[in-house]
Phi, psi and omega in degrees: 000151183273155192270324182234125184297146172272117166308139145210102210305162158257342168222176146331308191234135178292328187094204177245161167276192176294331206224029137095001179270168178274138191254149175311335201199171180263153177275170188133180210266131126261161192258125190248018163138179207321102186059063157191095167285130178257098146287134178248136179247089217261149041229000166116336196310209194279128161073342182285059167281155195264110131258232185214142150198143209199117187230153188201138195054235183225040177235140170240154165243175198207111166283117187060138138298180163227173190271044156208096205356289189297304177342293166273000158289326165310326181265316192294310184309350170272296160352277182317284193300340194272314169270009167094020189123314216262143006110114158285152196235026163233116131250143168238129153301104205258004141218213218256348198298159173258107082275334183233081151197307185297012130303343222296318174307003182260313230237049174276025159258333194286118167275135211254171188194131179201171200284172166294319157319313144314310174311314181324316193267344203301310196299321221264355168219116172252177170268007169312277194313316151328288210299338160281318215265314183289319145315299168345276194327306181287356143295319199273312176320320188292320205255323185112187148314003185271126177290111194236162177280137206246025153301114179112298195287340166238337170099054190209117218275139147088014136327143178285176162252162206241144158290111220286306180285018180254342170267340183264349191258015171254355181285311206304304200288358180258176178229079234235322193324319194267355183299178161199127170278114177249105217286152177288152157281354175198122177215162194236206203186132176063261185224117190247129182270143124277162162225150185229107197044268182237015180263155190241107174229153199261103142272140171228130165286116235220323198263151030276144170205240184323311170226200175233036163215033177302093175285159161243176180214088202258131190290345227338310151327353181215011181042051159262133144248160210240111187258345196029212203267052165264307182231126166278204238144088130102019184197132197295139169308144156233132186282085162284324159244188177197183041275177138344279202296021171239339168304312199272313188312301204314309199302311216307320176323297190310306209293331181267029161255176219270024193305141173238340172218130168274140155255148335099145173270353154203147207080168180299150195298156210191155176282201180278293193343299216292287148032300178311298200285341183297310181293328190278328169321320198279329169292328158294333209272326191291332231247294155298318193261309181279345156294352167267008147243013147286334194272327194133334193271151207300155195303292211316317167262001149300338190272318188286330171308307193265357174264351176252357181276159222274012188259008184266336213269007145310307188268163151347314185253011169287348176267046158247164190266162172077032183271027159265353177309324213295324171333282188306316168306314176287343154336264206276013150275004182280282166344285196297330169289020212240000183122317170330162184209137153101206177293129181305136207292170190312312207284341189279310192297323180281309189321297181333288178331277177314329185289295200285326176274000179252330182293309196316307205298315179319308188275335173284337162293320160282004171235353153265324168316322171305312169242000000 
């Protein structure tokens, strides 16, 4: 197994992300040990997801697609030259988000395979709806900061209103018209054994955490695990289904195979240390944030108290990108204590959403004043 991953850059230079920052890291195939590979997609933001490939002979398997079409045609044309021509004719889906699924149409010889549950949930967001949205968007970049009503535009009355160019500029790098959503050919429940030519791989059902069919992919010859959005990297964890504490069972899973290198469903590829820290967030997140919306206060100002206070900007993960994800996450332990069941439901799920992008904004003022 390699000790330190190896790249295989798409430039020269890093660049920029999708979404227009300077990136950390490169995009592209790295080698996280013999015949395995981590794509990394920096900096890890909305949609900037992470996959997998694991190969033997002359059969691969592919963790996740991406959301979008050039996106995964860009990983597979990395795919080809690295196995020598083939095409993997295994996927795993490793839950229901389209950033790892909605590629799935570039790959139509392969049986795709996810939990059932994921399948279940795979229907409920299409890419039609994106693909409006995304046309939105660009419009809304156009009009600027001026808050204008996203009423009309997701079809969902009595939406709040949003700063227009922070919705339009996580919309803007996809492309969903050309997506056709293609559902796995297979799912299982609890644990799925594989074979990969003479390799041996682990699917494990893991969720609820991130979604509520959330798989992992454990490698054990070369000790990688494929954590998918079970584990972020250097960019805050977020929730669609729960609770919190089934979120931290997950992570505890992940921490308890013999792993020596992680892959994230965002962010960069990573030892146990980060892994470590991931978990200890989800335990602050347990320990401080759900008795104050467990006692009645609202997710959103349980999240901006404790995301503007000077004891947050103490720990460890306030330099992660994205510490308004926390919004959403209480959204939906909210939901759940309130009696919810499955994913937060559409219209509660837009709301969050616009609650979580108004907080960033609020913390991007506040951290300019601070400077």
């Amino acid at each position: 197994m390699s000790g330190v991953p190896t790249s295989v850059p798409t430039s020269t230079a890093l660049g920029t992300t999708m979404h227009g920052v300077p990136a950390r890291y490169r995009t592209g195939f790295q080698d996280v040990g013999d015949d395995t590979w981590a794509w990394e997609q920096p900096n890890g933001d909305f949609g900037e997801s992470n996959a997998g490939l694991i190969v033997s002979g002359d059969q691969a398997l592919l963790v996740d697609t991406l959301w979008d079409l050039r996106m995964t045609r860009r990983m597979l044309d990395a795919a080809v030259a690295l196995t020598g021509g083939t095409l993997p004719q295994t996927v795993v889906n490793t839950h229901s988000d389209g950033d790892h699924f909605w590629g799935n149409q570039l790959l139509p010889d392969a049986e795709i395979i996810s939990t059932a549950i994921a399948r279940k949930k795979m229907p409920h967001d299409t890419p039609a709806e994106l693909a409006r949205m995304a046309r939105a968007s660009r419009l809304l970049v156009a009009v600027g900061w001026l808050p204008i009503p996203v009423v009309g535009l997701l079809h969902i009355p009595g939406l709040p209103q949003l700063p227009s160019r922070r919705m339009g500029s996580m919309m803007r790098p996809f492309h969903f018209d050309e997506v056709e959503m293609v559902l796995p050919s297979r799912t299982f429940e609890g644990r799925l054994s594989l074979k990969v030519g003479d390799r041996d791989v682990e699917v494990i059902e893991v969720g609820p955490a991130h979604t509520a069919g959330d798989a992992i992919v454990w490698v054990p010859d070369v000790a990688v695990c494929f954590a998918a959005d079970v584990l972020f990297v250097d960019t805050t964890p977020m929730m669609w289904a729960g609770p919190v504490a089934s979120f931290a069972r997950a992570v505890d899973q992940v921490l308890a195979l013999d792993a020596v290198t992680f892959v994230p469903g965002h962010g960069p590829v990573c030892g146990r240390a980060e892994v470590e820290l991931v978990r200890d967030y989800v335990a602050w997140v347990q320990e401080e944030a759900v008795p104050r919306v467990a006692s009645g206060e609202s997710a959103t100002k349980a999240a901006r108290s404790l995301l503007l206070s000077s004891e947050f900007a103490s720990l460890p993960w306030s330099r992660w990108d994205n510490p308004a994800s926390l919004v959403l996450t209480l959204h939906t332990e909210q939901y759940v204590l309130a009696g919810g069941r499955g994913h937060l439901p559409p219209r509660l799920r837009a709301r969050a959403m616009v609650q979580m992008q108004m907080t960033a904004a609020a913390l991007d003022r506040a951290r300019r004043k601070r400077t």
